[in-house]
Phi, psi and omega in degrees: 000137162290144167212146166351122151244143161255027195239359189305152184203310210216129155225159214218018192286322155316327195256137181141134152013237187262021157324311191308335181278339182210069167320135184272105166306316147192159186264113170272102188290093178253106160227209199245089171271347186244017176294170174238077115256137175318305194272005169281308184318314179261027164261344149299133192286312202313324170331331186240355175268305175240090201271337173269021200216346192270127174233124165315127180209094180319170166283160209094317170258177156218195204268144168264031195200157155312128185236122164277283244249079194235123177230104197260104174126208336292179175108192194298050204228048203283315191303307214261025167302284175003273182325295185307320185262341156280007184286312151304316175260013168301314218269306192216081164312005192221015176278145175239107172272135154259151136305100198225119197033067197255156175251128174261203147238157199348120168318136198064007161271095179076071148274341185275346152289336193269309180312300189262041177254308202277339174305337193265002197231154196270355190220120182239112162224151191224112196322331161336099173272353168291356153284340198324310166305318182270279190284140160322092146327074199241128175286198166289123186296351167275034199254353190275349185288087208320319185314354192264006178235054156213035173261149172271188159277204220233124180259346173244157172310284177239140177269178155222136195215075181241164175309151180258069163191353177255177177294162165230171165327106174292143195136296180342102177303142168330301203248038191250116158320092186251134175218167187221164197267044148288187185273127180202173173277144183301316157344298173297321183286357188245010143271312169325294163322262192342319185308315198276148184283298175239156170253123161271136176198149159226048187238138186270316171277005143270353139265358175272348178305301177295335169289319168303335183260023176076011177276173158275152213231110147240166200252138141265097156300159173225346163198176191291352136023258152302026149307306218222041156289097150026314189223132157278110181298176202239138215229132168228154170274156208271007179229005184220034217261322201302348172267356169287024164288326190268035153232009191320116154317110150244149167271131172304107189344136180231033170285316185309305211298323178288347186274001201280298197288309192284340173298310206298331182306292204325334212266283177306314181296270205338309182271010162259352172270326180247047145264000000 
């Protein structure tokens, strides 16, 4: 379903190949749009690319209309593609699915499934960045969101940013700042990150949040995931995370570069959706 974004940043519904001649009416966006943590919800792109043209459609569901223009991710949803693309061409065999920063696993793991899962789509990207060689490399689209350019600096040493369903830092000092990735606006959570100097987080999008604004980062993993980030976050256990603070990893900020990478997919999809 659509609802109000306030993060629309780049729209790009003009650009591509034979649009202009064959206008898209609207673009169907399939992710976890109805999850209740924050970063599943805002890893769809069309929200922030075709901000007048885009309908949100969970996983699970299917369109209640003929669809040409379909973009299946982004986030963790390798198992429920299938299902999700066979649902579009039940309804439009001619319909063209991009892939769009889905997450997979790890290289060398089920590769002879992910190749021929990715083989059904006409555009394949995947936030993996160890698939690179293989795949279009496109992060996560919520890296597109004007909000990571209203943040200040950083008022704390350290945040806490964890899952509300994994272990979190065991430890934790009295007066260490904590939020958990339920569903709240993105707003709070991308000042909140911004605040800590360093992020203790076992949320894959507090660390990929932190890693776009230059904070340092420790990872509590919980699963292999977190493999296959672009920069390996400095990886700690959730009863032992206090001795990494003084090796915490920071990265030089990658927001231009990742909004670089989701532009250049779109600029492809337009022109596999109006040839």
């Amino acid at each position: 379903m659509r609802r109000p974004v306030e993060t629309a940043l780049f729209t790009l519904v003009s650009i591509g190949g034979n649009c202009a001649a064959m206008p898209l009416d609207t673009i169907i966006n399939i992710f976890h749009s109805e999850a209740d943590n924050v970063g599943d919800q805002m890893c769809g792109p069309a929200q922030y690319l075709w901000p007048t043209k885009f309908q949100n459609i969970p996983l699970g569901s299917r369109p209640s209309h003929h669809v040409d223009a379909v973009v299946i991710g982004g986030g963790q949803i390798f198992s429920q593609m299938s299902e999700a693309l066979a649902s579009i061409y039940d309804q439009n065999p001619r319909a063209k699915a991009v892939a769009w920063g889905v997450g997979l696993p790890p290289l060398g793991r089920r590769n002879q499934l992910v190749t021929e899962l990715a083989e059904c789509f006409a555009a394949f990207g995947t936030r993996n960045y160890d698939r690179r060689e293989q795949f279009s490399f496109v992060p996560c689209a919520s890296c597109l969101s004007p909000l990571f350019d209203r943040v200040g600096p950083a008022t704390h040493d350290l945040v806490a940013y964890v899952h509300r369903k994994k272990r979190g830092p065991e430890e934790l000092p009295p007066d260490i700042p904590i939020m958990t990735n339920s569903m709240r606006p993105l707003r709070e959570v991308i000042e909140f990150i911004a605040s800590g100097d360093t992020v203790v987080t076992s949320s894959y999008h507090g660390v990929y949040w932190a890693q776009l604004l230059g904070r340092k980062v420790i990872c509590l993993p919980y699963n292999d995931k977190f493999e296959t980030f672009q920069h390996s976050p400095t990886m700690a256990e959730p009863g032992s995370w206090l001795r990494a603070m003084g090796s915490a990893l920071r990265t030089e900020p990658m927001l231009e570069e990742y909004r670089a990478l989701n532009q250049a997919f779109a600029v492809r999809a337009m022109d596999i959706w109006c040839d």
